[in-house]
N, C-alpha and C positions, 0 to 999 in steps of 0.2 A: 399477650395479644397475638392475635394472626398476621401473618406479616405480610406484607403489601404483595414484595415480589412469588410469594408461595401461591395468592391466589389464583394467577392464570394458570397454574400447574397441571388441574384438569383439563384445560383447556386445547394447549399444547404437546400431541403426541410424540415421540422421537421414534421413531419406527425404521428397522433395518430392511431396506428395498433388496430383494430376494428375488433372485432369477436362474433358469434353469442350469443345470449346470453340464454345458456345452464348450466348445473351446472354438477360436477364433482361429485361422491361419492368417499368423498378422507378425511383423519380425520378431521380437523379442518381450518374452515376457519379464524381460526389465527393463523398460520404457513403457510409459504409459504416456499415450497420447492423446490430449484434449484439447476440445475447445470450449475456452470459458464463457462469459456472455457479455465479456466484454475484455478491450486492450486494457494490460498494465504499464503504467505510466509513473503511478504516484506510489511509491515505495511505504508508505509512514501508516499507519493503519490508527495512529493516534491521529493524525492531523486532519485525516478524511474519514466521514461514516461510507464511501465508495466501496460493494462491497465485495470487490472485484480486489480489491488491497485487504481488504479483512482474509478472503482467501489464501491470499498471498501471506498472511500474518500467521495463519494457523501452518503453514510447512514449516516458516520459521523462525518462527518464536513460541514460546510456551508462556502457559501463565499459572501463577501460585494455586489457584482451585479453577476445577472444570465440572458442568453441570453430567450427570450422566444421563441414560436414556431416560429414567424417572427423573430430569430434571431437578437431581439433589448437586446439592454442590460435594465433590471429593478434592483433595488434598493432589497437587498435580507439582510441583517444585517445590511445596512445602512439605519437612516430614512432620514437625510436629509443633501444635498449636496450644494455645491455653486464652480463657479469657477472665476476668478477677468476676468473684462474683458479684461486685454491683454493674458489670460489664462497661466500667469506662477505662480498662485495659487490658489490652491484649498484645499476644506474644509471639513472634513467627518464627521457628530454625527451619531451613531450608536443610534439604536431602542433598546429601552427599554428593559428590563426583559428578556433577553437573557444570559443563565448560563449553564456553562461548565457540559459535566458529571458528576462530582465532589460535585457540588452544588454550587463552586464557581462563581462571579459573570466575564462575559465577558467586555470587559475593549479595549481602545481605545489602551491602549502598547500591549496588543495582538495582537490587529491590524498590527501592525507598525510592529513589532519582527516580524509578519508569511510573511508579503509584502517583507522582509528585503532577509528575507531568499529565498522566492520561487524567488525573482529578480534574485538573482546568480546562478540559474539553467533553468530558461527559459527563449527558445529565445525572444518571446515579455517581459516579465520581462526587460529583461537584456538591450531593446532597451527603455522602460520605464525610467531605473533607470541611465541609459547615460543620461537622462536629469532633475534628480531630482538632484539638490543642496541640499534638506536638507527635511528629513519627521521627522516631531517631535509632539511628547503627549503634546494637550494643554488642557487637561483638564480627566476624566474618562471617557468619551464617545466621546470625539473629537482628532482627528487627522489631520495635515496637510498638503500639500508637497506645496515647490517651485519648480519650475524649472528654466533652464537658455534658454530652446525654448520651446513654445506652440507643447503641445502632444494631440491634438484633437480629439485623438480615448482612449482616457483614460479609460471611462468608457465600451469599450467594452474590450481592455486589462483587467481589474480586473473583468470583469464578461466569459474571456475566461474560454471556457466550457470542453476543452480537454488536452492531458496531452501538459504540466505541468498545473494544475486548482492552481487558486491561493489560495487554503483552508487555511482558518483561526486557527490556532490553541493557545492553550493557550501558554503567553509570554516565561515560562520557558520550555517550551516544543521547539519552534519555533528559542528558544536561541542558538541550536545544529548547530554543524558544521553544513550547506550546503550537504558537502561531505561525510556523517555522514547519516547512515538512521536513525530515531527513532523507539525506540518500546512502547512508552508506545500512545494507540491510545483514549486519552481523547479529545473531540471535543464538538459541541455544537448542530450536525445534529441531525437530528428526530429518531435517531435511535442510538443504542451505543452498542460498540463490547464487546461481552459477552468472556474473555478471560479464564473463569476458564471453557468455553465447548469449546475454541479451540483444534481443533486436525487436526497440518500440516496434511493434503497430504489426508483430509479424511475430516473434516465438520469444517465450521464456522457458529454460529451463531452471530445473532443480536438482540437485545430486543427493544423494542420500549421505548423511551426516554420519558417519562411522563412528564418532565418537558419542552420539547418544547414546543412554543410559535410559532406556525403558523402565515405568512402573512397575511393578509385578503383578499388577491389576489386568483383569480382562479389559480392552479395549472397548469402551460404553462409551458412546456419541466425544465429549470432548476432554472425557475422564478416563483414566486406565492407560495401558498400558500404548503408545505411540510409535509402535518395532514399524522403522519403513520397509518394507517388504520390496521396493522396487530402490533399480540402480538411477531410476532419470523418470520425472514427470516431465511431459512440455507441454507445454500452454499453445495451440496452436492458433492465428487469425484466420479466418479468410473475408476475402471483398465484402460478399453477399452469404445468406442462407442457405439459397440451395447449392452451393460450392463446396457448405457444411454440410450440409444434407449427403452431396453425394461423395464427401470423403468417409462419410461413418456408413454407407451402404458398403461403399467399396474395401473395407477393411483398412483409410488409411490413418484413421482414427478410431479410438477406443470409445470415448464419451463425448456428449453434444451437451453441455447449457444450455434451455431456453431455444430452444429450438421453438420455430413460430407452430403455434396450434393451425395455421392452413398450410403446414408444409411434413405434419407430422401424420400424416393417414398414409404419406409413401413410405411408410416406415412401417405399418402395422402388420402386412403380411409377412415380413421377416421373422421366422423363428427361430432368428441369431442376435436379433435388437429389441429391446426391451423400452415401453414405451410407458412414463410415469408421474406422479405428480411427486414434490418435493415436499411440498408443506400441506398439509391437512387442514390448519387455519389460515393459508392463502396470502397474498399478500396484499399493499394497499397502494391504490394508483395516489399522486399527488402533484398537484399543480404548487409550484413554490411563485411567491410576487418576492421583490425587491423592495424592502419597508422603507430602504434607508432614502430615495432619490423619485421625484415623478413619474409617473402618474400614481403607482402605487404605493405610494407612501399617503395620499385620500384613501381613507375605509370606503367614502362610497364610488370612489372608482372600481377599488376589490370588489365591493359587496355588488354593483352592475355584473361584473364577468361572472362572477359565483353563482347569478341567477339566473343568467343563460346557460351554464354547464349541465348538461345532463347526463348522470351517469353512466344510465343506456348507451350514449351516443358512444362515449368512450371504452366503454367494456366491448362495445361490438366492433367497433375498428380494431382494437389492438388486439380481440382475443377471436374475434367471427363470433360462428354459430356450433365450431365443432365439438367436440363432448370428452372428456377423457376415458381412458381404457375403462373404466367403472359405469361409464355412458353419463355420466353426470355433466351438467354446463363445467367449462371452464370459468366461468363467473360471477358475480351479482352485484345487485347494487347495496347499499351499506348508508345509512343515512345515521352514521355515528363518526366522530372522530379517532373511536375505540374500533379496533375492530371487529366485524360480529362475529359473535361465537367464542370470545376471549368477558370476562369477568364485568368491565365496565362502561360494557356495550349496549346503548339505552338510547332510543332514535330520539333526535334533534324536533323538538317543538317546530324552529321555522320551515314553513314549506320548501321555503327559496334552498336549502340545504341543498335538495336532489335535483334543485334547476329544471331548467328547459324551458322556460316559460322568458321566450326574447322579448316580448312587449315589457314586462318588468325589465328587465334587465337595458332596454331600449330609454324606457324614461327615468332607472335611475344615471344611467350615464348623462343625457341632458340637462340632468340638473348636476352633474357632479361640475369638477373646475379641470376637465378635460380640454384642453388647449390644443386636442391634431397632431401632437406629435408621434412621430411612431415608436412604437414601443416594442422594445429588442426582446426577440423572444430563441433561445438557445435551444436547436435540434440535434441530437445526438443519433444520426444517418445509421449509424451501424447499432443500433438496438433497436428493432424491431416494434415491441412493445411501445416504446419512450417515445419514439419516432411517431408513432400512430396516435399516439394521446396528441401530441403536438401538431398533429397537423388537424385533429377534430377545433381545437382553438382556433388555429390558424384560419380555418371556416367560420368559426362563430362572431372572430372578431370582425371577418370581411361582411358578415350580415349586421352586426350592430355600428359597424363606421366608426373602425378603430384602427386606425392606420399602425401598418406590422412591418418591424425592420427584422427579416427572418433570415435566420444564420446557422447554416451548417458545419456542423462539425462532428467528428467524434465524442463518446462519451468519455474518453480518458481526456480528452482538451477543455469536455464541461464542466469535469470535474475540477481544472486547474483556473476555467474561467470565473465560475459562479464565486469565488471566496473577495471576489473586487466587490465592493459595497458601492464605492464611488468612482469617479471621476479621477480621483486622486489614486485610489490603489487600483486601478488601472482600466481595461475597457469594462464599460459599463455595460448592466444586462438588465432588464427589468421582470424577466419570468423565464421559467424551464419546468419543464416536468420529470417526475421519476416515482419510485415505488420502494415503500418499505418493505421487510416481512412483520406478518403480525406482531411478531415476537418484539417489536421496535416501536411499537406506539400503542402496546394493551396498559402501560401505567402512565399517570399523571409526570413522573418524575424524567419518562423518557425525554430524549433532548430536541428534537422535534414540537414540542408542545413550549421549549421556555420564552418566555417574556421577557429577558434582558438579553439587551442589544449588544452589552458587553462580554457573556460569556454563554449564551443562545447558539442556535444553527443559525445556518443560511440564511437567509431571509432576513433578519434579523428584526420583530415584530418589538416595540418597546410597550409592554404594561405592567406596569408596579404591582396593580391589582390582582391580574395573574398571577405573579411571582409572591405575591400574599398570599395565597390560596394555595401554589404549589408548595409553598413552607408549611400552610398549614397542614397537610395532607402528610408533609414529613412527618410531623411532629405531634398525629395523630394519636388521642390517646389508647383509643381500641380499635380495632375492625370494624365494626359498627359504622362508626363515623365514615369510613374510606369511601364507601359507593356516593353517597350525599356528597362530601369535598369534590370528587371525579367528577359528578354530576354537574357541579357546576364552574369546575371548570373548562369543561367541553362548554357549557351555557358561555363564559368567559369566551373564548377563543373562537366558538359560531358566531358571538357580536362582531367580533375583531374583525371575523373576515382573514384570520391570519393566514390560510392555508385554505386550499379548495382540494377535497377529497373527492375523487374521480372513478371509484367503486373499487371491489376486492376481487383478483381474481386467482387465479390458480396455477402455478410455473410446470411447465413439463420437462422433463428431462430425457433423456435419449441413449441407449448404451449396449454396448456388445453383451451380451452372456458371461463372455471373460472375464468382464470386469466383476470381482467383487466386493464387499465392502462398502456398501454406496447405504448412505443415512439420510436421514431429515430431521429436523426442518432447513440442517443447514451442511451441505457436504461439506467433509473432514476431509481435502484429498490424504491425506495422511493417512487414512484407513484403508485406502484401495490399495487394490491387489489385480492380480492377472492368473488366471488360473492358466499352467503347463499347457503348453504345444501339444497337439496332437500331429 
C-alpha cells in the first residue's frame, strides 16, 4: 500500500535558502549569533511540541533516522538495519564511536529508554508503539522490536523530523517520567549546551561537541553528514522587534527568526540581508480551549467563539498587508483542519468554520450555560504573531459579552503554564493561541488532532469516536481508504469544536549574506556556517 506518511511528500518542499555570497564585518566567524523566536526555558523537546526546544533538540541530540531534502528517511545513529519478511521484526545496530557529552559511550538501552519515552507523548509514537509487543537490548549496539501488525512507515516515524522528534538521549536521562520535563540536557548532537553561560530570558549558548563523529553523507536537511563548522552559536533575546531589527542591520547579529512582516521592508534595501520565507506550505494559526474545566469544556460555548472568529480578521493583524520577496500575500485563509496544499486538505461543509458572522456566534453563547465568569486567556507579549492572534479574541470576546481575565506573559512561561489542566495541577488557563508548521497537522495521526484526554495535546478534548476513527486510519488496509478516514475525521473534530483554526500564513526569516547553510521547512542551526572575514 502507499503509506500514509509518504503522501504529503509532494507537498512539502525542503529547499536550501541561497544568498549572495558577500561577507559581513562582524567579530568572529566562529560565533554565530542569533535571535530565535522565542526564550528557551524548557530543555526536554519530548515533553513539549514548543518549537523553540525542538530547535534546541536538534544541536543536541541526534536521532536514529533523519528525513533528507526529498524527505526519505536515512540512517543517522543507526548503521545498519533489517526487517523479517512478514515485517513484525525488526533489527537496529547502531554505528560506532558515538559518545554522549559526558564521554560516556552511546549504547543500544539508550536507544530503547529514549523510543520508550517519546512513544507516550507523540501521536505517530504512540500509533507506533500500539503495535510493538516487545522492544528489547540484544546486545550494546543492537536493539529490537516485534510487533503484532506490520508498521511499514517505521522508518519514516523514527526519522520524523518535527515535534515530537524522536531524539535519543542517554538511558538514565530518557528513564524520566514522560510527563516530567528533564533538565539535565546531555545528548550526543554536534553541539552541546553550555549551561554555566545560560541566562533565561536573555542568551543561550552552544559549543561545538569535539567529539562528534560526522556521517560520511552530504549534509541534506536533517540526514547526512552534521560537521559543526562553528566554535559557539548563541541564541540571543531582545525586549522588542525593532531592538532585533536594528541589531541584524547593525552587524550585531547574524540571523533574525520571525521577524514581524511590518518591520521587515527596513530590511529590504540591504544588499547584506536576505529577506525569506521558511516554509513553502506555511504554517497554521490555532486557537487552543481548555476541555478539561468551564466554560470550555460546553461544545456550545466552543462552537459560539468559533463562529465569531474570522480568519481574515486574524491573518491581518498578525501578518498586515505586506507581501514577501516573491510579492506574494504572507497569508490565507484555509477552511480545513488539514492544511492547504498538503494531501488531506478538503474545505469544511460548516459555514461557521471561517466565522465572522457575530449574530451567530451572539445567540449561540445565549443559549450556551455561560455563567459570566471570566475566562483566562494566555498572551505570549514577546511573539509578535501569537500576541496579535490574541488580542483579535480579546476583541471579539469584548463584542460578544464575554468576560476576559487576560494575562501576559512570555511564551517560554506559556509553555510551562498551559500543561495545568486543572485547579489542582496548578493555575488554571482556559485558552491560548499558537501555530503549527504544516508539516504538524497534514496527517490524521498527528498529536494535535487526538481525542484521548489521557495521552492527547493540550487542550485535552475526550472523544472515543475520534480515537475509533484515528485507529481506523492506522489500520488502514490500502490508500484508497486514507482520504475518506481523514475526511471524516476533520467532519469528527469540526463537530467537536475541538480546536479553532485561525488561517495559514507564511514565517519570514532575516539574515546576513554570511550566513550559510540556512534550510526549510525547518532550520538545522547545525548546518549554518559563516563565510571568512573580509
Amino acid at each position: 500500500m502507499t503509506l500514509p506518511l509518504r503522501l504529503t511528500r509532494a507537498f512539502i518542499v525542503s529547499v536550501a535558502l541561497t544568498a549572495p555570497a558577500l561577507m559581513v564585518s562582524q567579530a568572529t566567524a566562529e560565533t554565530l549569533r542569533a535571535v530565535p523566536h522565542a526564550q528557551l526555558e524548557v530543555l526536554d523537546p519530548i515533553w513539549t511540541t514548543a518549537y523553540i526546544t525542538r530547535s534546541h533538540g536538534y544541536l543536541v541530540y541526534d536521532t536514529l533516522f533523519g528525513l533528507d531534502e526529498s524527505l526519505e528517511p536515512q540512517p543517522q545513529m543507526v548503521d545498519t538495519w533489517s526487517v523479517s519478511e512478514d515485517g513484525l521484526s525488526w533489527s537496529f545496530t547502531l554505528r560506532p564511536e558515538q559518545k554522549w557529552h559526558d564521554g560516556t559511550d552511546v549504547t543500544a538501552a539508550d536507544a530503547v529508554a529514549s523510543l520508550r519515552r517519546w512513544g507516550a507523548r507523540d501521536g505517530h509514537g504512540q500509533a507506533l508503539f500500539s503495535r510493538i509487543t516487545a522492544i528489547e537490548v540484544e546486545s550494546d549496539d543492537t536493539f529490537t522490536m516485534t510487533l503484532s501488525r506490520p508498521y511499514p512507515w517505521m522508518l519514516d516515524t523514527l526519522g520524523k523530523m518535527s515535534s515530537n522528534v524522536p531524539f535519543i538521549m542517554p538511558q538514565r536521562i530518557a528513564e524520566t517520567d514522560p510527563n516530567e520535563a528533564i533538565t539535565d540536557p546531555i545528548g550526543s548532537g554536534p553541539y552541546r549546551f553550555s549551561m554555566d553561560e545560560w541566562e533565561p530570558g536573555e542568551r543561550v549558548v552552544y559549543l561545538r561537541n569535539e567529539h562528534y563523529v560526522p556521517r560520511d553523507e552530504p549534509t541534506s536537511l536533517a540526514a547526512g553528514a552534521k560537521s559543526a563548522s562553528l566554535e559557539r552559536i548563541e541564541w540571543i533575546t531582545f525586549d522588542d522587534q525593532d531592538q532585533a531589527i536594528e541589531a541584524l542591520l547593525n552587524n550585531e547579529v547574524h540571523y533574525l527568526e520571525s521577524p514581524s512582516t511590518s518591520r521587515v521592508e527596513r530590511l529590504a534595501d540591504r544588499d547584506d540581508i536576505v529577506v525569506a520565507v521558511t516554509d513553502p506550505t506555511g504554517n497554521v494559526g490555532m486557537a487552543v480551549f481548555n476541555h478539561a474545566i468551564a466554560p470550555f469544556d460546553d461544545v456550545e460555548m466552543r462552537r459560539a467563539v468559533v463562529a465569531g472568529m474570522n480568519q481574515e480578521d486574524y491573518m491581518r493583524a498578525a501578518l498586515g498587508d505586506a507581501t514577501t520577496p516573491a510579492g506574494e500575500p504572507y497569508w490565507q485563509t484555509c477552511a480545513s483542519i488539514y492544511p492547504c496544499g498538503t494531501v488531506y486538505s478538503t474545505p469544511v461543509a460548516a459555514s461557521s468554520f471561517l466565522g465572522g458572522d457575530l449574530d451567530a456566534a451572539r445567540a449561540i453563547l445565549e443559549a450556551s450555560d455561560y455563567d459570566g465568569t471570566p475566562v483566562v486567556i494566555l498572551d505570549p507579549v514577546d511573539s509578535p504573531v501569537i500576541s496579535a492572534l490574541t488580542g483579535v479574541t480579546l476583541e471579539l470576546f469584548q463584542d460578544m459579552g464575554i468576560a476576559v481575565d487576560h494575562q501576559e506573559m512570555t511564551w517560554a512561561e506559556l509553555v510551562q503554564r498551559r500543561v495545568a489542566r486543572t485547579q489542582e495541577d496548578g493555575e488554571v488557563w482556559n485558552m491560548f493561541h499558537t501555530w503549527w508548521i504544516a508539516a504538524d497537522l497534514d496527517d490524521p495521526l498527528k498529536i494535535a488532532f487526538s481525542g484521548d484526554p489521557a495521552s492527547g495535546w493540550i487542550g485535552w478534548p475526550e472523544d472515543p469516536d475520534l480515537e475509533a476513527l484515528r485507529a481506523a486510519y492506522l489500520d488502514a488496509e490500502t490508500s484508497e481508504d486514507l482520504p475518506e478516514l481523514a475526511a471524516q475525521i476533520q467532519r469528527r473534530i469540526v463537530d467537536g469544536t475541538n480546536f479553532a483554526i485561525l488561517g495559514q500564513f507564511f514565517e519570514p526569516i532575516a539574515f546576513h549574506v554570511s550566513v550559510q547553510g540556512t534550510q526549510r521547512p525547518i532550520q538545522m542551526y547545525y548546518n549554518l556556517a559563516l563565510e571568512p572575514q573580509g
